[in-house]
C-alpha positions as a Markdown table, in Angstrom:
| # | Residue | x | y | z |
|---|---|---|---|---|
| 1 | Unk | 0.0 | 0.0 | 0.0 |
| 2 | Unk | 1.2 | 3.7 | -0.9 |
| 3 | Unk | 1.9 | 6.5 | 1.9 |
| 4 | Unk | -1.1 | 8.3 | 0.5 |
| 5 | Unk | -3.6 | 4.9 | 1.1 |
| 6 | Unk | -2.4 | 4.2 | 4.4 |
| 7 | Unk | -3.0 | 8.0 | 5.4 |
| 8 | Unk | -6.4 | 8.1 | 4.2 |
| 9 | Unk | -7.7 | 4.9 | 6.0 |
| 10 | Unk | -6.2 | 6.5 | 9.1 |
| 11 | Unk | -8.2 | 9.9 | 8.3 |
| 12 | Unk | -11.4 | 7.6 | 7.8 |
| 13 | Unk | -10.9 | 5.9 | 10.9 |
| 14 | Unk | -10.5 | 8.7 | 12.5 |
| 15 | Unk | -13.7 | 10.6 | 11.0 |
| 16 | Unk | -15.7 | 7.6 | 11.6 |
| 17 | Unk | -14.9 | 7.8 | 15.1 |
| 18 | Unk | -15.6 | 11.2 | 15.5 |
| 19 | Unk | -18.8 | 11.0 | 13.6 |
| 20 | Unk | -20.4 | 7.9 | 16.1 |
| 21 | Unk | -19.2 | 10.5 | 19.3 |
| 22 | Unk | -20.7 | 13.3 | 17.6 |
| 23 | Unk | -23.9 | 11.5 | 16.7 |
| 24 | Unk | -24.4 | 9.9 | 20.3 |
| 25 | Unk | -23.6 | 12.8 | 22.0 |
| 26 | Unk | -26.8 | 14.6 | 20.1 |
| 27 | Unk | -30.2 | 14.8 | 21.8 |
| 28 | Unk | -33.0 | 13.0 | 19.9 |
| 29 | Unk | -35.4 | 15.4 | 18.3 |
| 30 | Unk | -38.3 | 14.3 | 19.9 |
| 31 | Unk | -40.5 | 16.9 | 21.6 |
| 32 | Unk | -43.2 | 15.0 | 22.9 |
| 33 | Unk | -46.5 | 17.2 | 23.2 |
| 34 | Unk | -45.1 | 20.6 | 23.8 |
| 35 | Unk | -44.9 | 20.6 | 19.5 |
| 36 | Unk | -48.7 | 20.7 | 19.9 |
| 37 | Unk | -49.2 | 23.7 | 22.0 |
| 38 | Unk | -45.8 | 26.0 | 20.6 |
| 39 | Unk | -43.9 | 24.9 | 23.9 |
| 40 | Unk | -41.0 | 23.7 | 22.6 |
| 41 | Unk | -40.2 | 27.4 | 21.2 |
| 42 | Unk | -37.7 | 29.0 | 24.0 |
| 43 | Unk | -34.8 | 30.9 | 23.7 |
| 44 | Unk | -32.6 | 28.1 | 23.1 |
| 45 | Unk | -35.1 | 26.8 | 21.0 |
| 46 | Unk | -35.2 | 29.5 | 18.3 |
| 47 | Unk | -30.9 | 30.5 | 18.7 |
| 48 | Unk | -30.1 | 26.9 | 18.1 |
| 49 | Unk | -27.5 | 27.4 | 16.1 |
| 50 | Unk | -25.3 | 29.7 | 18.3 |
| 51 | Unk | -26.2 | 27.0 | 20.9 |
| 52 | Unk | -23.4 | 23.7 | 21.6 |
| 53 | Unk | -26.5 | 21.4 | 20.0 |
| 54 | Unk | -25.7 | 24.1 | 16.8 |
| 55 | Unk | -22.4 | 23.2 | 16.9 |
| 56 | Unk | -22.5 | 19.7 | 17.1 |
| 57 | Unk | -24.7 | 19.7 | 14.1 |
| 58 | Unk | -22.6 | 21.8 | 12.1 |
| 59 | Unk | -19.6 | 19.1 | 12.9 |
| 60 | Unk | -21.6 | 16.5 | 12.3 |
| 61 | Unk | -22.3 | 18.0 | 8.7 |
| 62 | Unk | -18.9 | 18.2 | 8.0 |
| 63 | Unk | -17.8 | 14.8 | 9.3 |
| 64 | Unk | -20.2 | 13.2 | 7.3 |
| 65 | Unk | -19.4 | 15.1 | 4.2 |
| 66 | Unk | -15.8 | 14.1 | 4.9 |
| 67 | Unk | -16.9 | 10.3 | 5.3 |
| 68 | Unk | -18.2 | 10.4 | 2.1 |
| 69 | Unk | -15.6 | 12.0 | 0.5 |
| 70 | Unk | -12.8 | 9.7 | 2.1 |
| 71 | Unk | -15.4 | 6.4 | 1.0 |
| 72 | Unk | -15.0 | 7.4 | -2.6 |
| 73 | Unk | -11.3 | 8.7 | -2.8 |
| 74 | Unk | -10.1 | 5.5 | -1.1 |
| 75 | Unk | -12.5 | 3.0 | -3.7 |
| 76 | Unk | -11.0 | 5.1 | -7.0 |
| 77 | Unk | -8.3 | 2.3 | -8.4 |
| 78 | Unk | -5.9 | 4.6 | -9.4 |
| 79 | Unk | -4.7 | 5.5 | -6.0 |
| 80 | Unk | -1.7 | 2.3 | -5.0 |
């Protein structure tokens, strides 16, 4: 295997690590019945994405995007 494979299955280990901690640190979306009434709207509710739960979505985004990219780049034969 090439210097350039071996360093992209470590990147892809190391994004699909990050991605299953990112994911399960996430709370479920689930509101229960405060959807119904308008409950679930509160401050940190509608500035989400300045929020950590913002973050972590963002991140999670970008691994993903990064898992793909990596799946593809290491299944092209003309990389050694």
């Amino acid at each position: 295997m090439s210097g350039i494979r071996i360093f992209l299955i470590i990147l892809m280990v190391l994004d699909c690590i990050g991605l299953v901690a990112i994911v399960l640190m996430q709370e479920g979306r689930t509101q229960g019945l405060g959807a119904i009434s308008g409950a679930a709207e509160t401050y940190w509710g509608k500035n989400r994405a300045r929020s950590m739960e913002g973050r972590m979505e963002k991140i999670t985004v970008v691994l993903s995007i990064l898992f793909f990219v990596l799946a593809i780049l290491l299944n092209m034969k003309a990389i050694p």
